[in-house]
C-alpha positions as CSV (number, residue, x, y, z in Angstrom):
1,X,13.3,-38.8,-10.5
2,X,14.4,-37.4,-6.9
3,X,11.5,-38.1,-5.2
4,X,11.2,-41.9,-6.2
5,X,11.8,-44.5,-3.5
6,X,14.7,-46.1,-4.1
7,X,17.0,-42.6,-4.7
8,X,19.5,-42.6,-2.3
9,X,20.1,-39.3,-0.8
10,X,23.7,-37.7,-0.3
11,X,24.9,-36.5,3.3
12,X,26.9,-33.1,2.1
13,X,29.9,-32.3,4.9
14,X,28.7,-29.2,6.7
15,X,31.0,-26.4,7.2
16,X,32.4,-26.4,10.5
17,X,30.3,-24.9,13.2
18,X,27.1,-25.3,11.6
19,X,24.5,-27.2,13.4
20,X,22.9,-28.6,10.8
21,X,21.6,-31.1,13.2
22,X,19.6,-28.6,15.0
23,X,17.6,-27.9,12.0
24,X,16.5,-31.6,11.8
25,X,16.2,-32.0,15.0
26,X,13.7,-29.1,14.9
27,X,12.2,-30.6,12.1
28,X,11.3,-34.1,13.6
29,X,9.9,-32.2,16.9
30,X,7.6,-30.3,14.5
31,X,6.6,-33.3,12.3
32,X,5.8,-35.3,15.4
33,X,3.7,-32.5,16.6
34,X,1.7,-32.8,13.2
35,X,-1.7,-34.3,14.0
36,X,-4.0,-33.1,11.2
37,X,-5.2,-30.8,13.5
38,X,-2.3,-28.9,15.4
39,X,-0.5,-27.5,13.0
40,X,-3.7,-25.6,11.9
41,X,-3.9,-23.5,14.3
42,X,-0.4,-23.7,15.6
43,X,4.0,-23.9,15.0
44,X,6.9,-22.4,14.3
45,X,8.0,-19.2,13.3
46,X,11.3,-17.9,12.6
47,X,12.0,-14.0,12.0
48,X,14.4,-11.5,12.1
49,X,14.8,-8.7,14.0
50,X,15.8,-5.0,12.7
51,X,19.0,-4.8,15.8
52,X,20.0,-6.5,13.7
53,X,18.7,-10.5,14.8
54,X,17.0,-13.5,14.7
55,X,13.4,-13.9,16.1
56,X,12.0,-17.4,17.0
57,X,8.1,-18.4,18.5
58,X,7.2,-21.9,18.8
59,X,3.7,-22.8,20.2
60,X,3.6,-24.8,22.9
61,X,0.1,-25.4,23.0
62,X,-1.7,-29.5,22.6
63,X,2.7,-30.6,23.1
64,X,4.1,-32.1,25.8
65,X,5.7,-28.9,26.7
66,X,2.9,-26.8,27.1
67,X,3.2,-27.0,31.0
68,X,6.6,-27.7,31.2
69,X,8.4,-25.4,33.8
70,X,11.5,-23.6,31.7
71,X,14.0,-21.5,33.2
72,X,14.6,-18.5,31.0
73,X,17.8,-17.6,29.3
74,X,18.9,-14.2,29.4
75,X,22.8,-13.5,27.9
76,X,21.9,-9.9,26.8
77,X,25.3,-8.5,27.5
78,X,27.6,-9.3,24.2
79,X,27.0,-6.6,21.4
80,X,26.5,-9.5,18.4
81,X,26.0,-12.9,20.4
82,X,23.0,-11.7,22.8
83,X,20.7,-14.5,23.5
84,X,17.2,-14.2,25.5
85,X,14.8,-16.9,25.4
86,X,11.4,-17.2,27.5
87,X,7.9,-19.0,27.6
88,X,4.9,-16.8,27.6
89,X,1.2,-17.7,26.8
90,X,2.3,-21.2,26.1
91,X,4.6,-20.0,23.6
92,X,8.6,-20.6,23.4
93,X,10.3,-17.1,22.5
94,X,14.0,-16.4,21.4
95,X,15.3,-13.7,20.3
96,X,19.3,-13.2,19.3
97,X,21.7,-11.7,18.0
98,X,22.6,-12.7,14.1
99,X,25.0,-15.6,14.5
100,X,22.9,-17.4,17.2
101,X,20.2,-19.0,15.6
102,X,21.6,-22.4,15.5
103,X,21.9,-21.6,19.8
104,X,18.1,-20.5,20.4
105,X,17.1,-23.7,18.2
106,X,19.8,-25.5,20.8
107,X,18.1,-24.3,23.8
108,X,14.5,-25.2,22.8
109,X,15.4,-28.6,21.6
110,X,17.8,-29.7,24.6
111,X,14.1,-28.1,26.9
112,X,12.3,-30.5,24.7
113,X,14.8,-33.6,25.2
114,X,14.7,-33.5,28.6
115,X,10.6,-32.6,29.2
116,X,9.0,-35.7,27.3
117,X,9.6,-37.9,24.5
118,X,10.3,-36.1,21.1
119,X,7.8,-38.1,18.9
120,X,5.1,-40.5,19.7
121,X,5.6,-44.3,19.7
């Protein structure tokens, strides 16, 4: 089947522009988060917003990032590619306009690069 050991997944081409590599790169911070006990109570959350836009809160809480200092982001003056991102109550917030997903996911991640090591060991 699929899932057995030995299948050997495919690497599709993304389209141009699309950062898949965010995504994993998301994925891999949240997986090393993982403890059994953290991502009971905590994680991520991604939304959207009625403006119309894209909503993101990741808890920073038991992370190395939880008292990391971050300089928020605030590019609120295009009509469709606004971009606001801020920690608050040991919580990473974005917020964005529809096309900038991939850029809030870009922000967090290059904070999280630079404040500690991704994943343990």
């Amino acid at each position: 089947g699929l899932g057995s050991p030995g299948h050997k997944t495919q690497h599709l081409q993304a389209p141009r522009g699309l950062r898949v590599d965010a995504l994993i790169q998301l994925q891999r911070w949240y997986a090393a988060q993982c403890d059994g006990d953290w991502e009971h109570s905590f994680g991520v959350r991604i939304g959207t917003l009625d403006n119309p836009g894209w909503r993101v809160t990741i808890d920073l809480a038991g992370t190395a990032l939880e008292s990391a200092p971050f300089v928020a982001v605030d590019d609120s003056e295009p009509d469709v590619d606004w971009l606001r991102c801020w920690v608050e109550d040991r919580r990473f917030n974005g917020a964005c306009g529809p096309n900038m997903l991939a850029a809030i996911l870009g922000v967090f991640l290059r904070w999280a690069e630079g404040s500690g090591p991704m994943e343990g060991g």
